[in-house]
VOPAGU-2260 file (C-alpha; in pm, 1 decimal, decimal comma):
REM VOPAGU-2260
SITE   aa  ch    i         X         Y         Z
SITE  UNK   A    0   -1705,4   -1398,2    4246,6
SITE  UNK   A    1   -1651,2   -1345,1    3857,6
SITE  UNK   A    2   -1317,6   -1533,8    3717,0
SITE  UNK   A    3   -1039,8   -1350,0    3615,5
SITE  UNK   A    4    -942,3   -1534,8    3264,7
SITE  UNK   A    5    -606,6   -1419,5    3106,8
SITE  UNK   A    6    -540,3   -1229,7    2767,6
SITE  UNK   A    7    -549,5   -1554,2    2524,3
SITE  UNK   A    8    -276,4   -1334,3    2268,7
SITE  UNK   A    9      12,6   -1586,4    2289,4
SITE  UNK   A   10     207,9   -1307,6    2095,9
SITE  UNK   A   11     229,9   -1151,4    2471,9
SITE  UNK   A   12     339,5   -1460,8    2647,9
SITE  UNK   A   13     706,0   -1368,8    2374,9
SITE  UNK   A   14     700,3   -1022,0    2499,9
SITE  UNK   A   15     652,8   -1147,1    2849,6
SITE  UNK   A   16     997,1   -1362,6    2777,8
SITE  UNK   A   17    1181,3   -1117,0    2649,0
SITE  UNK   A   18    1130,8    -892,9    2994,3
SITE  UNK   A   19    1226,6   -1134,5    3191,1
SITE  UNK   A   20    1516,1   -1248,0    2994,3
SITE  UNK   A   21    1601,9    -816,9    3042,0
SITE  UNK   A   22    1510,0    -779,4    3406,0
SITE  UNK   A   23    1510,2   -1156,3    3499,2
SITE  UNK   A   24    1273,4   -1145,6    3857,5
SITE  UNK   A   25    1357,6    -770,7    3931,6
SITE  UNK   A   26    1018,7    -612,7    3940,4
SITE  UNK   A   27     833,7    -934,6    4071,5
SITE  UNK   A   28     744,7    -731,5    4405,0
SITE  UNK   A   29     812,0    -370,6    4270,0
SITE  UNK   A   30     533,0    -118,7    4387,6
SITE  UNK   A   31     315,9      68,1    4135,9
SITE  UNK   A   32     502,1     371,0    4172,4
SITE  UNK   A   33     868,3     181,5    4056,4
SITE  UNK   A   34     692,9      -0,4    3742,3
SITE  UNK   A   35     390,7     234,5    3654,8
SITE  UNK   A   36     466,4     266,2    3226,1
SITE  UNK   A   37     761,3      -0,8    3242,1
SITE  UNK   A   38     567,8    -313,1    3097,6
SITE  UNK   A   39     367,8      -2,2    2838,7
SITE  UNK   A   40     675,3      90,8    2722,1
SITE  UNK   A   41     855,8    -241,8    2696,2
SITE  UNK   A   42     549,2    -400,0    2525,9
SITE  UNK   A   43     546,2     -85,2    2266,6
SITE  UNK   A   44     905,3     -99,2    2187,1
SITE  UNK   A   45     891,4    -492,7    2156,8
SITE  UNK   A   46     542,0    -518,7    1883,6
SITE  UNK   A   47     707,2    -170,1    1713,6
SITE  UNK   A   48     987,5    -407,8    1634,8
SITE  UNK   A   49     783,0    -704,2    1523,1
SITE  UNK   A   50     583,3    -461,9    1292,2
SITE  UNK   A   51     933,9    -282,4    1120,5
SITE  UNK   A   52     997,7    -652,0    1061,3
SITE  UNK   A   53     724,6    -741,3     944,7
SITE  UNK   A   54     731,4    -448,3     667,6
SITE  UNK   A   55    1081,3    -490,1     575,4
SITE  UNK   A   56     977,8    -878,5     464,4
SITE  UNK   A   57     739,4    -707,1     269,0
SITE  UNK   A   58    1017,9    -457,8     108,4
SITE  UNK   A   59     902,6    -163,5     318,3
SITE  UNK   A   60    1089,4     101,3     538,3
SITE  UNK   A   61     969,6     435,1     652,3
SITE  UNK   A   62    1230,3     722,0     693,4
SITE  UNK   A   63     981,1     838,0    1024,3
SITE  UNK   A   64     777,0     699,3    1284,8
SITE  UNK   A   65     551,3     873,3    1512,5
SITE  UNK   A   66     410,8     861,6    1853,1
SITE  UNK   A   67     105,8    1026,9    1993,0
SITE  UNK   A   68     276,8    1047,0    2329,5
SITE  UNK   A   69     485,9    1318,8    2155,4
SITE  UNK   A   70     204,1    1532,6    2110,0
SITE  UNK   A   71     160,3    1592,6    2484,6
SITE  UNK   A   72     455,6    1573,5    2546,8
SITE  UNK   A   73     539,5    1915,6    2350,5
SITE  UNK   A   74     226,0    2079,3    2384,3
SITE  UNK   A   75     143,5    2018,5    2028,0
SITE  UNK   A   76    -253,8    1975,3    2073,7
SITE  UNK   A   77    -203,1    2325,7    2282,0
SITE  UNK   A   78     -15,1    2462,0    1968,0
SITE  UNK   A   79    -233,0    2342,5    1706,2
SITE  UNK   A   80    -583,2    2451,9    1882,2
SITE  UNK   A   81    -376,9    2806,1    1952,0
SITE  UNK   A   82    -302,9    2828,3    1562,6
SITE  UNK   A   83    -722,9    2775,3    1480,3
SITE  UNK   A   84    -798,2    3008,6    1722,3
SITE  UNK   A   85    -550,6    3250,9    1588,1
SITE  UNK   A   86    -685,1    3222,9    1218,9
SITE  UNK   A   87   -1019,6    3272,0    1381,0
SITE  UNK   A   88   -1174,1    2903,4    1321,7
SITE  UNK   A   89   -1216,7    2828,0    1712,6
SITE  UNK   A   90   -1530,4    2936,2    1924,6
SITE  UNK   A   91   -1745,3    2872,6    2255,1
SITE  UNK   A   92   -2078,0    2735,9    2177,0
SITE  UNK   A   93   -2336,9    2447,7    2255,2
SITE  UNK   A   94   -2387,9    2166,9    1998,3
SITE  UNK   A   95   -2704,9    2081,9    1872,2
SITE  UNK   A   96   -2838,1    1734,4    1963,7
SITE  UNK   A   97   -2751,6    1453,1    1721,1
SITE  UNK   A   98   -2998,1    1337,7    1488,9
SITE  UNK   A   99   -2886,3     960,1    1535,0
SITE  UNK   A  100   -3163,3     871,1    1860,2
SITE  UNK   A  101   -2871,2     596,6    1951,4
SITE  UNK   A  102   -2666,2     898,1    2087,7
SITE  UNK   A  103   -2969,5    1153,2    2186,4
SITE  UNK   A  104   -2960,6    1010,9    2518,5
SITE  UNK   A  105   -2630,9    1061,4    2617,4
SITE  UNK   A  106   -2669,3    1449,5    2483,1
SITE  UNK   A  107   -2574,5    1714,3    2692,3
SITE  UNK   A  108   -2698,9    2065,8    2627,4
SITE  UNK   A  109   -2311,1    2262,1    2750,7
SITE  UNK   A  110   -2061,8    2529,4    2615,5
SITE  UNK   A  111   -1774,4    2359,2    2454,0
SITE  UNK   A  112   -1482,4    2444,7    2261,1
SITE  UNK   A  113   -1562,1    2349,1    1929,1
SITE  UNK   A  114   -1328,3    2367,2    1576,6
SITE  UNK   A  115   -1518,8    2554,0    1298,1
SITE  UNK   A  116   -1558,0    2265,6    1049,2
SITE  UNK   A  117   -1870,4    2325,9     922,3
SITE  UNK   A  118   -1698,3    2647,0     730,5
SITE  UNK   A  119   -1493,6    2399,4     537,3
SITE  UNK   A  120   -1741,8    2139,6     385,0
SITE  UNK   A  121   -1816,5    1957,6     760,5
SITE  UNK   A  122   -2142,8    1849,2     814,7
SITE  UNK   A  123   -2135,2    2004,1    1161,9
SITE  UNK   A  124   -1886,4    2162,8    1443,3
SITE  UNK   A  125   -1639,9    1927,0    1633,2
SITE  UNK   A  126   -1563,5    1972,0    1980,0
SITE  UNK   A  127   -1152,1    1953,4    2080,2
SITE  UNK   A  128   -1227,5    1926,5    2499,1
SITE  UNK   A  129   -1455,0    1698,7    2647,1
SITE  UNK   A  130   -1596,8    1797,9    2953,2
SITE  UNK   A  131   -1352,1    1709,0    3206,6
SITE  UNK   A  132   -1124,9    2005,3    3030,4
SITE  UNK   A  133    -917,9    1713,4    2822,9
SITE  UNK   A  134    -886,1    1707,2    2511,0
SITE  UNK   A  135   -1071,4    1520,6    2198,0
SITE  UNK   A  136    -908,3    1249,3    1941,7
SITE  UNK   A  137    -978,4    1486,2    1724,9
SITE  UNK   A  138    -786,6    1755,2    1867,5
SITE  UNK   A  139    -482,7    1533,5    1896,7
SITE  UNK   A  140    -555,7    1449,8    1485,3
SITE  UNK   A  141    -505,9    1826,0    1409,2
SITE  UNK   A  142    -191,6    1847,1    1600,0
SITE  UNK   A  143     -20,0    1533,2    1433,4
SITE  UNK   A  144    -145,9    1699,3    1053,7
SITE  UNK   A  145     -34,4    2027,5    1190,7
SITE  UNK   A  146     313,1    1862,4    1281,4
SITE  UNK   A  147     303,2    1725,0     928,6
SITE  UNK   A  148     232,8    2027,4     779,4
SITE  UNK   A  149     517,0    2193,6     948,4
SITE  UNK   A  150     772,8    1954,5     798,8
SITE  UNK   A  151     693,4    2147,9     477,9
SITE  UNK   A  152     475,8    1906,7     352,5
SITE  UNK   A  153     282,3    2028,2      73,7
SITE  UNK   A  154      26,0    1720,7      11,3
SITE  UNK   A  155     -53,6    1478,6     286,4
SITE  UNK   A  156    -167,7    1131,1     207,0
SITE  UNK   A  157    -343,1     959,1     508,5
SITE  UNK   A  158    -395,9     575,0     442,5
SITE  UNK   A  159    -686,6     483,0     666,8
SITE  UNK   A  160    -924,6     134,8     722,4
SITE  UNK   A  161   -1266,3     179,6     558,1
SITE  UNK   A  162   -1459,0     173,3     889,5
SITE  UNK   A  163   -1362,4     539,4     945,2
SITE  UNK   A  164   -1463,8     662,8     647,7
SITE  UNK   A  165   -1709,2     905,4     827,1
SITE  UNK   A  166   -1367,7    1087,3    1003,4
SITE  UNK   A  167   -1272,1    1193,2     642,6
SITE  UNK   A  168   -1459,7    1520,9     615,8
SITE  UNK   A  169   -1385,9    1646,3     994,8
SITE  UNK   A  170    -959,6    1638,8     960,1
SITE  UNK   A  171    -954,9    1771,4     599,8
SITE  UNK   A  172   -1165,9    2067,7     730,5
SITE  UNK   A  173    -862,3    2084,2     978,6
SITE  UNK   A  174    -573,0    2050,6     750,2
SITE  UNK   A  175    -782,8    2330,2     528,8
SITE  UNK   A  176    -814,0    2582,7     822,8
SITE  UNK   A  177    -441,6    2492,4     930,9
SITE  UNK   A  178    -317,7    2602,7     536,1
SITE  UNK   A  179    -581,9    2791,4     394,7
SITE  UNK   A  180    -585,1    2550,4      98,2
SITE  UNK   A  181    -825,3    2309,5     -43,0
SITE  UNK   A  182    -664,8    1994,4    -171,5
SITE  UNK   A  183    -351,8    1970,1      88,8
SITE  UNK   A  184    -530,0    1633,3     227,2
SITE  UNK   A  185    -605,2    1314,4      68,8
SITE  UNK   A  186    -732,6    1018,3     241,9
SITE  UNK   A  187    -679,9     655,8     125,0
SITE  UNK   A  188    -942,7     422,7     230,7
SITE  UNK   A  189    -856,9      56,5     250,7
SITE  UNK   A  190   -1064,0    -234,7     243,6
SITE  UNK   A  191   -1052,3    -568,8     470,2
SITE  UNK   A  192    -840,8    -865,5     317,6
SITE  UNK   A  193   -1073,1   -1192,2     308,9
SITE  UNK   A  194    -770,6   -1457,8     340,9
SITE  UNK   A  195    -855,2   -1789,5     143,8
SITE  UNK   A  196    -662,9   -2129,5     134,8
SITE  UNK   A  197    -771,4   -2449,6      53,6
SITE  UNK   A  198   -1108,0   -2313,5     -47,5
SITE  UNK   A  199   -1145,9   -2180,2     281,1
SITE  UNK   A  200   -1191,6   -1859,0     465,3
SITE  UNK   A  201    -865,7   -1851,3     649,4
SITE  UNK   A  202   -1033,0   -1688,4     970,8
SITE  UNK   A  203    -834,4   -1433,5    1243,2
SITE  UNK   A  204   -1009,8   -1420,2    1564,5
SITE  UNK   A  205    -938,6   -1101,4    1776,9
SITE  UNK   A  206   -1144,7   -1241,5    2064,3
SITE  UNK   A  207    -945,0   -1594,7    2084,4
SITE  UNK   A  208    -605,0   -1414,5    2056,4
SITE  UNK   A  209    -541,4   -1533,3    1730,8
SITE  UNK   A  210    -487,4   -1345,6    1444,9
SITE  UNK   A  211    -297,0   -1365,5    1059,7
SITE  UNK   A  212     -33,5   -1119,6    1070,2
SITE  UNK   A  213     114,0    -965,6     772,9
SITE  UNK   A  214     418,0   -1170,2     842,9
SITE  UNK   A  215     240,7   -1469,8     829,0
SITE  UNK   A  216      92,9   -1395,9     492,0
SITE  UNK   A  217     474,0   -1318,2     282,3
SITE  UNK   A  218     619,8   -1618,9     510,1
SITE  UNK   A  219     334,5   -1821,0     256,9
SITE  UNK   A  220     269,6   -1661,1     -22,6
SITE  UNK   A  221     640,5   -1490,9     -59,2
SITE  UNK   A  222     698,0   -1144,5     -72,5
SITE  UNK   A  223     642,4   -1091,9    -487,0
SITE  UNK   A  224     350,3   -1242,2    -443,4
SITE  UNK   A  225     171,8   -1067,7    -162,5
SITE  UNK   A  226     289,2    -702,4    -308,4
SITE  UNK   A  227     112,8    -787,5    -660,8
SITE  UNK   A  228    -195,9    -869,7    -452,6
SITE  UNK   A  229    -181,1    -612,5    -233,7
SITE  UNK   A  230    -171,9    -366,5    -513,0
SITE  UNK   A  231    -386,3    -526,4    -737,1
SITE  UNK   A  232    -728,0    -372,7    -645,8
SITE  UNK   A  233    -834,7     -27,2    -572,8
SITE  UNK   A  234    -762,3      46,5    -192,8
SITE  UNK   A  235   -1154,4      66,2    -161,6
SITE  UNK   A  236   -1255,0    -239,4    -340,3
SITE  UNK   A  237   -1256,0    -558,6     -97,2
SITE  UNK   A  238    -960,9    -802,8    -148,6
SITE  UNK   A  239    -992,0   -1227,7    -204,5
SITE  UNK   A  240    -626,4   -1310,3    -138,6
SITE  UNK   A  241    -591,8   -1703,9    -211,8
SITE  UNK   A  242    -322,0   -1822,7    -109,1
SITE  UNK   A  243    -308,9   -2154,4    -298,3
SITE  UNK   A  244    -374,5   -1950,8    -624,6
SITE  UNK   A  245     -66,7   -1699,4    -580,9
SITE  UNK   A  246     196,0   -2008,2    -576,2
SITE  UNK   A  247      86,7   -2202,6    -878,4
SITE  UNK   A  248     342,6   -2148,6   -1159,6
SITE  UNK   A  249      27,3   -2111,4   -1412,0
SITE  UNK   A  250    -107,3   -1780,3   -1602,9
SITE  UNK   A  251    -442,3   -1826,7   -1401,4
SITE  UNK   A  252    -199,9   -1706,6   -1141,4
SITE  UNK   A  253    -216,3   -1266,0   -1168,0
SITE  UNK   A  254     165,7   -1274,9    -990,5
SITE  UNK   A  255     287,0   -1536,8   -1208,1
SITE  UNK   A  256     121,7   -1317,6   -1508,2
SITE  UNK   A  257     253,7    -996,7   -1385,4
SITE  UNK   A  258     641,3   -1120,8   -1387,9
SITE  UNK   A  259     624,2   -1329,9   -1648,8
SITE  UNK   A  260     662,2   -1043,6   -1976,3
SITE  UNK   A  261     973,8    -962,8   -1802,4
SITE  UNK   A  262    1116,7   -1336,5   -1806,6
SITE  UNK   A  263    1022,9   -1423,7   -2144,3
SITE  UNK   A  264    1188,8   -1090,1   -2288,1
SITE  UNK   A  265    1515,6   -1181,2   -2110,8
SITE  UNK   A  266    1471,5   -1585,4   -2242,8
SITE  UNK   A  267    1418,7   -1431,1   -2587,0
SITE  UNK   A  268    1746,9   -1262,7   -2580,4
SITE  UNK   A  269    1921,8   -1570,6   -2457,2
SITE  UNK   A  270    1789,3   -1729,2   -2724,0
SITE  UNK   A  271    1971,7   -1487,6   -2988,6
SITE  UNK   A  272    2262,2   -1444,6   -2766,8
SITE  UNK   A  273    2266,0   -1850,3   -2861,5
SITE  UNK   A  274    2259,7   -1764,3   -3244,4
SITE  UNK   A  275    2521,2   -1550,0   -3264,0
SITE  UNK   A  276    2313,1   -1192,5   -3227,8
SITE  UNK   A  277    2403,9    -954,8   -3060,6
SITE  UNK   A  278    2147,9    -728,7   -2860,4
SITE  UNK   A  279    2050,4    -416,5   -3082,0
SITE  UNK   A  280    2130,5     -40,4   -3100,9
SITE  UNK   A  281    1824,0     171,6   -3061,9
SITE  UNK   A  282    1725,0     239,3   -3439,9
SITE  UNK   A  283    1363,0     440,6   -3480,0
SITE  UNK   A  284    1420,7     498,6   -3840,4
SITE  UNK   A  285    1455,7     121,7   -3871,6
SITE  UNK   A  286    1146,2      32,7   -3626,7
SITE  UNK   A  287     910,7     246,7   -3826,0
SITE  UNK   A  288    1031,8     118,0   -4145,7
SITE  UNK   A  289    1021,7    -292,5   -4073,0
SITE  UNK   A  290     739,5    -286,0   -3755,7
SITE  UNK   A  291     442,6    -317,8   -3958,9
SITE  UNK   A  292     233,8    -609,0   -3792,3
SITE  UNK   A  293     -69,3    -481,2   -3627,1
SITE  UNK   A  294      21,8    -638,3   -3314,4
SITE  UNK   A  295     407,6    -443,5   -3293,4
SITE  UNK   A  296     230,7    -146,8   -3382,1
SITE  UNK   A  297      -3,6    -187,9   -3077,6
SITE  UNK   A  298     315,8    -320,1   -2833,5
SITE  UNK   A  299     493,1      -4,1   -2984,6
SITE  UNK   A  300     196,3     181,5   -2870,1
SITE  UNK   A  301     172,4      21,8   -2556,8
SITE  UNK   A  302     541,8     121,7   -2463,7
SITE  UNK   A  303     535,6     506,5   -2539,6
SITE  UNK   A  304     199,9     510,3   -2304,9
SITE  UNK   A  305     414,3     414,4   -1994,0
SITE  UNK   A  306     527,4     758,8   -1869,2
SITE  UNK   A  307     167,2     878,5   -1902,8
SITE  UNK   A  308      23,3     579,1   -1729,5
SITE  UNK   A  309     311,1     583,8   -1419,8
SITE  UNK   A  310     187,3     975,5   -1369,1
SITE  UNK   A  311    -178,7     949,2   -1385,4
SITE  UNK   A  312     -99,4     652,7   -1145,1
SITE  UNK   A  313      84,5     863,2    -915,4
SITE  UNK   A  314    -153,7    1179,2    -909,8
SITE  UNK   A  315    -432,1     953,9    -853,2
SITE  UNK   A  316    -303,8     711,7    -590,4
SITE  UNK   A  317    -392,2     388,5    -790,6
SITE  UNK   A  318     -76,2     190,3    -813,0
SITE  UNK   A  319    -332,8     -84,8    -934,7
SITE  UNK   A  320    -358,4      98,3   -1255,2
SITE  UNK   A  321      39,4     -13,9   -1326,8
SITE  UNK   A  322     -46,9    -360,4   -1248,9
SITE  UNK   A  323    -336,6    -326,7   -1506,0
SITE  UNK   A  324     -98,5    -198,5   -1774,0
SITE  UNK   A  325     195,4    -453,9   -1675,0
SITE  UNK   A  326     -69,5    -776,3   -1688,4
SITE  UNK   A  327    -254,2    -632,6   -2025,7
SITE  UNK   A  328      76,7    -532,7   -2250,5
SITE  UNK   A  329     179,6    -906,9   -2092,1
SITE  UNK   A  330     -62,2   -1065,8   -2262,7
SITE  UNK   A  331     -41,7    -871,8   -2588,9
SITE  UNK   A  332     341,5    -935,9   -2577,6
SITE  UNK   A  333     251,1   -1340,7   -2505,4
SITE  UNK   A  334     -23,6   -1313,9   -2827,0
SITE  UNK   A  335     257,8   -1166,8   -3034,8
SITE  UNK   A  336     506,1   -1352,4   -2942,4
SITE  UNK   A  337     287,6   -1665,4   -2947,3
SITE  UNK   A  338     187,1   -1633,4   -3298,5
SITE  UNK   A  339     527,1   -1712,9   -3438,2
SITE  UNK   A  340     485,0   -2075,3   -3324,1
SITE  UNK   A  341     178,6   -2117,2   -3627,7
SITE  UNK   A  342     333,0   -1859,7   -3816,4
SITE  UNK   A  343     710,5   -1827,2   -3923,7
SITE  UNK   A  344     752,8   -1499,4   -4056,7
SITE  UNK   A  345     613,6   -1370,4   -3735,5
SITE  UNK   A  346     903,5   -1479,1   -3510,7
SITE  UNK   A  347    1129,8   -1272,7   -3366,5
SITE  UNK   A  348    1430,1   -1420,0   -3539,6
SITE  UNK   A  349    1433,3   -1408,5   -3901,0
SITE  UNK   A  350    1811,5   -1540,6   -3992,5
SITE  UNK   A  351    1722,7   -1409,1   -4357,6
SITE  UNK   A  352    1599,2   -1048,4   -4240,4
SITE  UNK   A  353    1874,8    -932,2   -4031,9
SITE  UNK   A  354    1690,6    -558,9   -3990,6
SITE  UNK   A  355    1310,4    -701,2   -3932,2
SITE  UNK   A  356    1530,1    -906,4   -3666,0
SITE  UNK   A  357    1709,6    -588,2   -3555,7
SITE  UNK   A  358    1354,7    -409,2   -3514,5
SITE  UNK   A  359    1172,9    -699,3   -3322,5
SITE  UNK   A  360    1480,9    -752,9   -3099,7
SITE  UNK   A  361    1495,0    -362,4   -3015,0
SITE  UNK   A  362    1118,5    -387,4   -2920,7
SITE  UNK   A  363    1162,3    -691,3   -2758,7
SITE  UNK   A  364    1421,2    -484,4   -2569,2
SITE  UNK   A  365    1164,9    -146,4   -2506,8
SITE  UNK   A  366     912,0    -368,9   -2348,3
SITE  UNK   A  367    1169,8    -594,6   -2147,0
SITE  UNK   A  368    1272,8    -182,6   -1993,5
SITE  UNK   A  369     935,7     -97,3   -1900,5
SITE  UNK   A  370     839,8    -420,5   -1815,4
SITE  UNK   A  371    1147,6    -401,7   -1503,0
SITE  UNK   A  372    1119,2     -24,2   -1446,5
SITE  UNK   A  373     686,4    -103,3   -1417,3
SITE  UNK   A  374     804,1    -422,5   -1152,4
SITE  UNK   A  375    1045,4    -175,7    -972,9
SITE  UNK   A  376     776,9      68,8    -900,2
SITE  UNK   A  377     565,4    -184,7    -731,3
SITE  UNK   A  378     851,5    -332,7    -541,4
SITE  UNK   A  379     847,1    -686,3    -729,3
SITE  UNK   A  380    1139,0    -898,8    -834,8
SITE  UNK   A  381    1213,4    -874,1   -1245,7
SITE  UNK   A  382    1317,3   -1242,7   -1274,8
SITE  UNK   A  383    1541,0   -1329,6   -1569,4
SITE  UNK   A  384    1368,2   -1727,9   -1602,1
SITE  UNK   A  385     997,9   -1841,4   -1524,3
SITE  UNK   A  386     864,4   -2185,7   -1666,7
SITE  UNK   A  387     567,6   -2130,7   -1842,4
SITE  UNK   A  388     286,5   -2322,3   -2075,9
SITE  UNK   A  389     472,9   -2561,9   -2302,2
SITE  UNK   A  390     328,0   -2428,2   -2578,3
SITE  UNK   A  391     442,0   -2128,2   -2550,4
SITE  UNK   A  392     786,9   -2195,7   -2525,0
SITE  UNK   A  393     868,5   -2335,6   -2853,3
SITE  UNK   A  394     984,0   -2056,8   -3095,6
């Protein structure tokens, strides 16, 4: 007789305490017909909580959630496949086999009810029933984009794991029939995470019950830190996160890097609050006329490209593209800034050139703006102090 060995997920064993701390031993000899969905629904509610947790630690609510169950329950997949075969984009017909031999076997030569993808850029016809009369996956996809769609939601951004890359094609043939528009879809493939620390892999293990929630990651790395990382990379490229490497106060660190332009303009100000100046009125007669260095030229240019940057960002979907700009007009700031340490008439303070002090302190000021408003996009702290490399902190 073949053993019976429990679920290993020890995050089930809380859920299991947390029912019986709510019913205490009520349903211990309830029949199927008293119970049958209870422990479903209890378990859903309980990990839906743990994950809206879990995201708010990370800085991150949505203003909707949504259930599949919904879409039975209101006869959405009915609706949606209604709506394709209104527009004329559903038909009876018999697939041909599949041209993978792993599936030929389990082909089936029979009349189905199949979507009309191939007419928008599909590599073949998808089925919506199976042959008990149910419907696909695919069927219920159509009616959650349809239910999108009829929020008034122009452009729909799906963010999906890179193993179903080969769905792509199939739903925004779907969301095309459903508006009659190219373009209304875009789909956001994202990578695995390969978890380092101490040099290791740090491993997750479905099959032992063991895993490295996101939780787990911002309770270690901190929640700056694990945004910047997140958002660092393409959403398609694959992701080293070391966690020893995000906590080391160093510029080798990208977080530490990314916040750091930020911190140094708001020390710099300090600084001349110290000697008696006062932060400056926005002046662009006197910036062009004293901001003649190559290198303020180039920070100058770096500021006025922000706008332009944030949109191409946005229209693209690369948020990594403002951690980019954020880490590369860092380091020209730190070179600039840097330079005054070898060469005086290079520092921002000039107590005998109160306008060329004026002008450095207003750009000073432009870069410390988009420096915050470029951290507030991604989500991440603008700190006011950071220790950094002696040697850079002795103007």
């Amino acid at each position: 007789m073949a053993r019976i060995l429990p679920y290993p997920g020890e995050y089930l064993v809380e859920v299991a305490r947390r029912f019986k701390e709510k019913h205490g031993d009520r349903y211990v000899d309830a029949g199927p017909a008293e119970i049958d969905g209870l422990f479903t629904d209890f378990g859903i509610a309980q990990m839906l909580e743990v994950i809206k947790g879990d995201l708010k630690a990370l800085n991150i609510e949505f203003d909707s959630w949504f259930s599949e169950r919904t879409l039975h329950a209101n006869r959405a997949i009915d609706k949606a496949v209604e709506a394709l075969t209104a527009k004329g984009h559903m038909f009876r017909g018999v697939l041909p086999p599949p041209k993978d031999a792993a599936h030929a076997e389990d082909y089936e030569p029979r009349e189905q009810l199949l979507f009309r993808a191939t007419a928008f850029g599909d590599d073949q016809d998808r089925p919506l029933q199976k042959s008990d009369g149910s419907y696909t996956y695919f069927a219920a996809d159509i009616a959650y984009h349809k239910d999108k769609l009829d929020r008034a939601q122009d452009w729909l951004i799906d963010v999906w794991g890179a193993d179903h890359g080969g769905y792509v094609k199939r739903v925004k043939a779907a969301v095309e029939a459903l508006t009659g528009r190219k373009g209304s879809l875009d789909v956001v493939l994202v990578q695995m995470v390969n978890l380092v620390k101490d040099g290791k892999p740090y491993k997750m293990s479905k099959r032992a019950g063991t895993f490295v929630t996101l939780r787990d990651v911002v309770d270690e790395a901190g929640r700056d830190a694990t945004r910047v990382m997140f958002l660092m990379k393409r959403a398609d490229a694959q992701l080293e996160f070391d966690l020893d490497l995000v906590k080391r106060q160093t510029m080798e660190n990208p977080v530490f890097y990314v916040q750091y332009g930020h911190a140094r303009c708001a020390n710099i100000f300090k600084k001349a609050a110290a000697s008696g100046i006062a932060p400056p009125q926005f002046d662009l007669g006197l910036l062009e006329r004293k901001l003649t260095h190559p290198d303020e030229l180039d920070l100058v240019k770096r500021v006025v490209s922000f706008p332009a940057m944030v949109e191409g960002a946005a229209r693209a979907l690369e948020p990594h593209r403002v951690i980019f700009w954020v880490q590369e007009t860092s380091a020209a700031f730190q070179s600039w800034y840097t330079q005054g340490n070898q060469d005086k008439s290079l520092r921002v303070v000039q107590p005998d050139e109160p306008e060329l002090t004026r002008a450095r302190l207003m750009l000073v000021k432009a870069l410390q703006t988009v420096f915050a408003n470029a951290l507030s996009l991604l989500g991440v702290s603008a700190p006011e102090w950071m220790e950094g490399p002696k040697e850079e902190l002795e103007q």
